[in-house]
DSSP file (Angstrom, degrees, kcal/mol; ACC not computed):
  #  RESIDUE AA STRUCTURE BP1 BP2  ACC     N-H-->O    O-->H-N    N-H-->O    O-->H-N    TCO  KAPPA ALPHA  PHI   PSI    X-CA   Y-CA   Z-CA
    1    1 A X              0   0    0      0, 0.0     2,-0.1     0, 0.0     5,-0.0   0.000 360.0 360.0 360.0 126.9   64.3   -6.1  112.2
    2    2 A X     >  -     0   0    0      1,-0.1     4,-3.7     0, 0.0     3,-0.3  -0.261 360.0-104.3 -81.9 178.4   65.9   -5.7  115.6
    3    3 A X  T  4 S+     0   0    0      1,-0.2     6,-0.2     2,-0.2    -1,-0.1   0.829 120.0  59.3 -57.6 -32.7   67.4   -2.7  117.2
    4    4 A X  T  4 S+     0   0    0      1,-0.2    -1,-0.2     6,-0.0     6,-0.1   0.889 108.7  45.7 -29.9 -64.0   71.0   -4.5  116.4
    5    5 A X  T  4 S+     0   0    0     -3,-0.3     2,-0.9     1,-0.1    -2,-0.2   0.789  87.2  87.3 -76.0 -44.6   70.3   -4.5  113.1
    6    6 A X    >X  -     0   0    0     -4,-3.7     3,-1.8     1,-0.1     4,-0.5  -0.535  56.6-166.7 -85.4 120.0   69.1   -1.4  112.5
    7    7 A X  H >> S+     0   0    0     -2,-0.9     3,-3.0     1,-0.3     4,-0.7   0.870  92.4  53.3 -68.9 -64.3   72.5    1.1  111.7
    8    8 A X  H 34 S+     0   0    0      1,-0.3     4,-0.3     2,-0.2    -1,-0.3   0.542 105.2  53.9 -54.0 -22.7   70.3    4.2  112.1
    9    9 A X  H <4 S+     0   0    0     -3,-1.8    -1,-0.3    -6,-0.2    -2,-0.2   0.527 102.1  55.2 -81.2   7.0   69.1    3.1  115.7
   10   10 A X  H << S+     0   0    0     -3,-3.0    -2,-0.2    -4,-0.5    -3,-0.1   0.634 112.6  46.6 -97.6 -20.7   72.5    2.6  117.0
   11   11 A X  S  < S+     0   0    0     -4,-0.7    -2,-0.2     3,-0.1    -3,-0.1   0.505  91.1  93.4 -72.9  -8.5   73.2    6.4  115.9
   12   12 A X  S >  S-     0   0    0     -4,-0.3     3,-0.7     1,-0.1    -3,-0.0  -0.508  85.8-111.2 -86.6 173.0   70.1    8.3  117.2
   13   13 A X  G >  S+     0   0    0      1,-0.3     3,-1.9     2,-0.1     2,-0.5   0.839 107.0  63.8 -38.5 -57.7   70.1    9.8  120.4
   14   14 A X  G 3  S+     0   0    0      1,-0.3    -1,-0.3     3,-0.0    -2,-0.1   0.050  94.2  67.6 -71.8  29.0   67.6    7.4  122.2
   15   15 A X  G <  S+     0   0    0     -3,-0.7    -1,-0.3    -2,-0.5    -2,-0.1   0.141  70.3 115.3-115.0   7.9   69.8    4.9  121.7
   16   16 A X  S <  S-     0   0    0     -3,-1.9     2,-0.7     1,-0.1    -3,-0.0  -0.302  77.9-105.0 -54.5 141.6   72.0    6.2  123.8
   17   17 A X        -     0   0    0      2,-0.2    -1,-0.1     1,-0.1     2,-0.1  -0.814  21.3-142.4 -88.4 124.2   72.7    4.0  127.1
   18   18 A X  S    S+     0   0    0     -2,-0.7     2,-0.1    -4,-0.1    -1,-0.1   0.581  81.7  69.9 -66.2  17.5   71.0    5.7  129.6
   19   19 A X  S    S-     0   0    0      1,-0.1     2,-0.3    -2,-0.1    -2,-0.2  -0.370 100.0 -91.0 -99.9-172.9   74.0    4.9  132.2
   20   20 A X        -     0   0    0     -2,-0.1     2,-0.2     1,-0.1    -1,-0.1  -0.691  43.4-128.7 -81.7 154.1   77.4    6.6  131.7
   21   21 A X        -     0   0    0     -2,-0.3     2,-0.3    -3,-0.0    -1,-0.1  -0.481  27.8-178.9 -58.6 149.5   79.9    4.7  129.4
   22   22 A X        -     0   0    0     -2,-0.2     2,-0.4     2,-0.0    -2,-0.0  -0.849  13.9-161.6-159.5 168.6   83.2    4.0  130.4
   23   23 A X        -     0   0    0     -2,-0.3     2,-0.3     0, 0.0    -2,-0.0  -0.924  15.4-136.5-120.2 134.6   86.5    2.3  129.1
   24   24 A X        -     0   0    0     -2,-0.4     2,-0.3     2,-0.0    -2,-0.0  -0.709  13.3-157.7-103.2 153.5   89.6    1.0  130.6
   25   25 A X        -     0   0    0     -2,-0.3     2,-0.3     2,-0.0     0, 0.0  -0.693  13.7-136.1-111.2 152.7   92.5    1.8  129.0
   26   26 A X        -     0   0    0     -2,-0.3     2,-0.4     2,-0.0    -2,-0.0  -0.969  16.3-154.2-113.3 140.5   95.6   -0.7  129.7
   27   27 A X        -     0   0    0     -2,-0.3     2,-0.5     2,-0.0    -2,-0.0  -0.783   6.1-134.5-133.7 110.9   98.5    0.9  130.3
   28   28 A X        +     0   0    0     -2,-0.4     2,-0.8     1,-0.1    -2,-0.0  -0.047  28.8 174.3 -45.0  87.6  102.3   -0.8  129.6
   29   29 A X        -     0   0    0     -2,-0.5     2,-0.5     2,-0.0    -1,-0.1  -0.720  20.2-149.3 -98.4 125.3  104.4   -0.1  132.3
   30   30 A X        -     0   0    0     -2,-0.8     2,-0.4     1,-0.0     0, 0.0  -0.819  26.1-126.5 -90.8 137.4  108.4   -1.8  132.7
   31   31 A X        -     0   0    0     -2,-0.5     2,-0.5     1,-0.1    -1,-0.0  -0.520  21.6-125.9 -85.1 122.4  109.3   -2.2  136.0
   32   32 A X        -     0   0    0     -2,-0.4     2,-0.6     2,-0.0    -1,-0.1  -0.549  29.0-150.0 -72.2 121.1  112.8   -0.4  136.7
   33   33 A X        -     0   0    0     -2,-0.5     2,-0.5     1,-0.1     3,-0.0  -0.901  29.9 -88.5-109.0 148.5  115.5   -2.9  138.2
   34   34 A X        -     0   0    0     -2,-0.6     2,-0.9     1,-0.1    -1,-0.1  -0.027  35.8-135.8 -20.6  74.4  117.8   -2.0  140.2
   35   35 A X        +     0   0    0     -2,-0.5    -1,-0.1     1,-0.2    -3,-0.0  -0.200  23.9 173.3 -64.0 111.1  121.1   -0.8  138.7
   36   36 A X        +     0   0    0     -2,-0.9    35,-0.2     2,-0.1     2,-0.2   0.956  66.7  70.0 -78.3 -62.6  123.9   -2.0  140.3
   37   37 A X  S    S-     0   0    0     33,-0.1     2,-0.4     1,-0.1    35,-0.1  -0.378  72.0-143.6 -37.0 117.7  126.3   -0.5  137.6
   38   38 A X        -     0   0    0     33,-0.3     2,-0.2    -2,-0.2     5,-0.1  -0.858  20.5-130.9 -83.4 133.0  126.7    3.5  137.3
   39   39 A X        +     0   0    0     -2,-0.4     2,-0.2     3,-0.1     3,-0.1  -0.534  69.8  66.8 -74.2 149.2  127.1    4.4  133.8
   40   40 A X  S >  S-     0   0    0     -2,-0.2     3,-1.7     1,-0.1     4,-0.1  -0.524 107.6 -33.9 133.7 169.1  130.4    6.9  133.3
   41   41 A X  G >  S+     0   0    0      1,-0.3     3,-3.9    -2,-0.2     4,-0.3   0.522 111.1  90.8 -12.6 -46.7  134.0    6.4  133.7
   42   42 A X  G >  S+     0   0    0      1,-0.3     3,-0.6     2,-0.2    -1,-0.3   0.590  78.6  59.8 -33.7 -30.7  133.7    4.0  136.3
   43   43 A X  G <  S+     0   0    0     -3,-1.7    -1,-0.3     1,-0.2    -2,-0.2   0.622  98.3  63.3 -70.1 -23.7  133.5    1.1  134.0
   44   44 A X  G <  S+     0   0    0     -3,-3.9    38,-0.7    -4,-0.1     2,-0.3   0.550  97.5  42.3 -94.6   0.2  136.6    1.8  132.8
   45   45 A X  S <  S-     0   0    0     -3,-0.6     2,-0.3    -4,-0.3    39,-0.2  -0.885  79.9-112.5-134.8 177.7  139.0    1.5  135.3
   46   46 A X        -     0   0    0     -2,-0.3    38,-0.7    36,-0.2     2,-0.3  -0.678  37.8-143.6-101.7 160.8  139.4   -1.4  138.3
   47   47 A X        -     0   0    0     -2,-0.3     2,-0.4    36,-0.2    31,-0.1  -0.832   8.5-107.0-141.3 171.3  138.8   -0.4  141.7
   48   48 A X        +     0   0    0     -2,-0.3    19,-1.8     1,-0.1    20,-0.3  -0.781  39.2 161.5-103.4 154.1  140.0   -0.8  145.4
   49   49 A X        -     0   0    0     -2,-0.4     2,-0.6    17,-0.3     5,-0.2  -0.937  44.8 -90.7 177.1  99.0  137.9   -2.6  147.6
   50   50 A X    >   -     0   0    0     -2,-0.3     3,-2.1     1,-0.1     2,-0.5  -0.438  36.1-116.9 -61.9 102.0  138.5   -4.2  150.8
   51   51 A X  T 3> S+     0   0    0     -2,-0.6     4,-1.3     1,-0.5     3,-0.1  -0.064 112.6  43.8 171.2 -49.8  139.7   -8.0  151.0
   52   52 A X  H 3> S+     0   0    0     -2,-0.5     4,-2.1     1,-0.2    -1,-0.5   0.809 111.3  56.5-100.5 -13.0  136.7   -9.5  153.0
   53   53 A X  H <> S+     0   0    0     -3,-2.1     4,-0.7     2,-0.2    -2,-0.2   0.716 109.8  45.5 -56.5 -13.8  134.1   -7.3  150.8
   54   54 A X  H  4 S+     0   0    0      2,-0.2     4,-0.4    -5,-0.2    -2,-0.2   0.709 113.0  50.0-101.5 -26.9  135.6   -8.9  147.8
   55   55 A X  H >X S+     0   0    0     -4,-1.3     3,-1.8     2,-0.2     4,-1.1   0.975 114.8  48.9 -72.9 -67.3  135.4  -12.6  149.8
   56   56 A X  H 3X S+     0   0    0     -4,-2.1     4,-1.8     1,-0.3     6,-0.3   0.887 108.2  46.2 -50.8 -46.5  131.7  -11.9  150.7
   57   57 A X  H 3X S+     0   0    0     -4,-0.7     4,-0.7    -5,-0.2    -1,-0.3   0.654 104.9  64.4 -66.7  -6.8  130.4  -10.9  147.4
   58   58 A X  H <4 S+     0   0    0     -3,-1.8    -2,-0.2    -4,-0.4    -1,-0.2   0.985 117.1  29.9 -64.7 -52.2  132.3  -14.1  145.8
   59   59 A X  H  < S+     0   0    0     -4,-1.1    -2,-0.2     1,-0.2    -3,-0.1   0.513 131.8  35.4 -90.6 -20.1  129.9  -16.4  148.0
   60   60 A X  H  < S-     0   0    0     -4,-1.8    -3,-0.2    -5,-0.3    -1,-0.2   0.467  86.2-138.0-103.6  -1.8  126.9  -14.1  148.2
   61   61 A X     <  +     0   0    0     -4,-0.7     2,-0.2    -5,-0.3    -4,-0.2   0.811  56.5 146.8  65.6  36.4  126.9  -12.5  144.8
   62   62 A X        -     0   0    0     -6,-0.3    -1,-0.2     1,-0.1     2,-0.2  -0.564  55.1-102.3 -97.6 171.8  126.0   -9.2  147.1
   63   63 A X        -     0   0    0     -2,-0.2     2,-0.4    10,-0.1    10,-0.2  -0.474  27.0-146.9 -83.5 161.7  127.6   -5.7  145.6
   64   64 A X  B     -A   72   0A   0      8,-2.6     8,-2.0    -2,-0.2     2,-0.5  -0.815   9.0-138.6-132.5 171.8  130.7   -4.4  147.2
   65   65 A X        -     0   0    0     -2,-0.4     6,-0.3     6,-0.2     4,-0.2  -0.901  23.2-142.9-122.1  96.0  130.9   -0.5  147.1
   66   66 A X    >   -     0   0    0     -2,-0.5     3,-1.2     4,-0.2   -17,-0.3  -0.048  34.6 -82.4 -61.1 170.1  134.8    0.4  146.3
   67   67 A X  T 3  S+     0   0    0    -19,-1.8    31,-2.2     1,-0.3    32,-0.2   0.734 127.9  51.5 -19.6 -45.5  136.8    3.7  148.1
   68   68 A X  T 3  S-     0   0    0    -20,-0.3     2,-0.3    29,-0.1    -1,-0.3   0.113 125.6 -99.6-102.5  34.5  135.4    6.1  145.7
   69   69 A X    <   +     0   0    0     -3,-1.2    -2,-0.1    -4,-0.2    -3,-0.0  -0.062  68.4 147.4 102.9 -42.1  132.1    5.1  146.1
   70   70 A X        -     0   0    0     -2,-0.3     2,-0.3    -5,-0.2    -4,-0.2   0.244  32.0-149.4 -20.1 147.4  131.3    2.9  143.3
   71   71 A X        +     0   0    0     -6,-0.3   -33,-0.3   -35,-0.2     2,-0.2  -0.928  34.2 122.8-143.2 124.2  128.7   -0.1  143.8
   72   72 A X  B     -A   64   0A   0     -8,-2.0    -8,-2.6    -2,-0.3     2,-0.6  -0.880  60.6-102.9 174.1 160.1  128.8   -3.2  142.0
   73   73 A X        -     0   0    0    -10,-0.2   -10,-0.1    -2,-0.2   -36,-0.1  -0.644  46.0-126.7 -97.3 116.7  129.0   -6.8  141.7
   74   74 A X        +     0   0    0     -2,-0.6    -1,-0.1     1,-0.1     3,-0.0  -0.253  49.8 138.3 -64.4 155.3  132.7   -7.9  140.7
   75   75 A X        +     0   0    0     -3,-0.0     2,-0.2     1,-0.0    -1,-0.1   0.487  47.9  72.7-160.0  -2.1  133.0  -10.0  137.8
   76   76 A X  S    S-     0   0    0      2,-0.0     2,-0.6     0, 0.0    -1,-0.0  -0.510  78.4 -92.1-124.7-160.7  135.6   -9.0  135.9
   77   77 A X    >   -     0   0    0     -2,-0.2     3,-2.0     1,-0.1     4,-0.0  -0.841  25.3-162.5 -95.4 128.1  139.5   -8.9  135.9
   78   78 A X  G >  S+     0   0    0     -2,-0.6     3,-1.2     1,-0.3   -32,-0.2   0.640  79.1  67.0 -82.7   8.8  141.2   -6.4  137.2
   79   79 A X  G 3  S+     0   0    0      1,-0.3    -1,-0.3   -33,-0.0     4,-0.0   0.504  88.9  77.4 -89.7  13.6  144.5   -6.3  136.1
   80   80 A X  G <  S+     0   0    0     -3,-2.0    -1,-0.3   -35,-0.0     2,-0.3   0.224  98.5  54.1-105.8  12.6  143.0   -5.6  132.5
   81   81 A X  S <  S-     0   0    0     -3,-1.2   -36,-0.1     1,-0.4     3,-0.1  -0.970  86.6 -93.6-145.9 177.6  142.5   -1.9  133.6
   82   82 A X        -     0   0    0    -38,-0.7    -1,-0.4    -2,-0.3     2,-0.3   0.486  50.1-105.7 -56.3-155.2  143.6    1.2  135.0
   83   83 A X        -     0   0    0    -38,-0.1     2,-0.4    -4,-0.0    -1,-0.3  -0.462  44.6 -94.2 -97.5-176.3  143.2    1.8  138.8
   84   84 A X     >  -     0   0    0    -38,-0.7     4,-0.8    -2,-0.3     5,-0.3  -0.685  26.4-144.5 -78.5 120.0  140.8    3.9  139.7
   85   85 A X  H  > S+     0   0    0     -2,-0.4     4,-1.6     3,-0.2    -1,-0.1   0.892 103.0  43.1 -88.0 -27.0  142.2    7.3  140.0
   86   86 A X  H >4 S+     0   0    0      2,-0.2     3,-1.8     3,-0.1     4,-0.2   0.831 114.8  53.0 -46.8 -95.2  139.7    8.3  143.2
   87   87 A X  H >> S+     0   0    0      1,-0.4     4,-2.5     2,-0.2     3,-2.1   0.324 113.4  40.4 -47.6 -57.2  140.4    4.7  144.7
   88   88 A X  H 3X S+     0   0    0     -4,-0.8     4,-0.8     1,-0.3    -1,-0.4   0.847 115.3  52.9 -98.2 -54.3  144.3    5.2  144.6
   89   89 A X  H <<>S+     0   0    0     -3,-1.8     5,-1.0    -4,-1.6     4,-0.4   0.709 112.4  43.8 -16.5 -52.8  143.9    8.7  145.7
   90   90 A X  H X45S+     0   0    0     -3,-2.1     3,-0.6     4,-0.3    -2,-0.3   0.872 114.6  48.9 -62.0 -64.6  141.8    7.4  148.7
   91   91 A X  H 3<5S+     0   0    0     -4,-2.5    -2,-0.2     1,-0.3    -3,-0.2   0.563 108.6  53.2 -81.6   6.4  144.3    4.5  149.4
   92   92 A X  T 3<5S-     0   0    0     -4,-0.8    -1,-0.3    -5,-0.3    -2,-0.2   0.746 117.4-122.2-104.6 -32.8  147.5    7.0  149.3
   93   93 A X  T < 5S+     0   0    0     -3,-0.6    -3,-0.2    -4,-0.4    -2,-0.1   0.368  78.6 129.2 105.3   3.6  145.4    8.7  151.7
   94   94 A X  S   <S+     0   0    0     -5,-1.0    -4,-0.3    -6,-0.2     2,-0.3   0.544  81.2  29.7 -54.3 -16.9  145.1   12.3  149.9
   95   95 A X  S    S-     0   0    0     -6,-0.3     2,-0.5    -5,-0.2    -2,-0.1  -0.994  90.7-103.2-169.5 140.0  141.0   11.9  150.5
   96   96 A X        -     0   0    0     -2,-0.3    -6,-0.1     2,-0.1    -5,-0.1   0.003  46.1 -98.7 -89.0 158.0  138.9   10.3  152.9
   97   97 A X        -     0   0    0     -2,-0.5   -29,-0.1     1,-0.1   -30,-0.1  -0.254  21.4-164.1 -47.2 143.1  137.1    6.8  151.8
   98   98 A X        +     0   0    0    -31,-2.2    -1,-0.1   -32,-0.2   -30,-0.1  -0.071  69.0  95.2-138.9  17.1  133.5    6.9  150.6
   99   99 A X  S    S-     0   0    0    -32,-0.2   -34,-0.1   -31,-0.0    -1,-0.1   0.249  95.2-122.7 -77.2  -4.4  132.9    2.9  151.1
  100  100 A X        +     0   0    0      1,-0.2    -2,-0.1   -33,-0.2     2,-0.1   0.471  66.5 144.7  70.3  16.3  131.5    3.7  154.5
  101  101 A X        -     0   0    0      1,-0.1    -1,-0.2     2,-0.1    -4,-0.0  -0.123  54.9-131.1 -70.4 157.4  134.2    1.4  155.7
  102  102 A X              0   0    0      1,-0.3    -1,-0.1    -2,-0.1    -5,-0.0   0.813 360.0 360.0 -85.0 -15.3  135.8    2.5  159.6
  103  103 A X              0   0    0      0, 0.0    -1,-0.3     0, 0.0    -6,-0.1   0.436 360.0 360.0 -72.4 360.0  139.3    2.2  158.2
């Protein structure tokens, strides 16, 4: 009978390896993408954005940053929602613009 075979020599002590063990663990990680969107209120209303930011993100699909700050890629229509109460705040000229625009 080999050492295999026998269940009481794979328990004693001298059967022990005399190196250390060791075991890898895998561990499942999801890669965080980028979020373009910010979750909150923001979703709900349309927002102002200057003319050739909205002409550049059509053809480069890049995100455009509105008045009050906001970053995202347009996609939707805006006349199906509010304004923005920042943006229009911003564009009346009560607060100064947070689109990092010079205007």
């Amino acid at each position: 009978m080999s050492p295999v075979d026998d269940p009481d020599r794979l328990s004693s002590p001298e059967a022990a390896p005399s190196t250390p063990s060791t075991t890898t663990a895998t561990l499942e990680r999801t890669d965080a993408e980028e979020q373009l969107q910010e979750p909150g209120d923001h979703e709900r209303f349309a927002h102002y954005v200057r003319k050739e930011k909205i002409m550049e993100s059509a053809l480069s699909g890049e995100p455009v940053t509105a008045l009050c700050g906001k970053v995202w890629v347009p996609g939707r229509d805006p006349e199906k929602f509010p304004v923005c109460p920042t943006c229009k705040e911003i564009f009346d000229g009560l607060r100064a613009p947070q689109d990092g625009g010079d205007d």
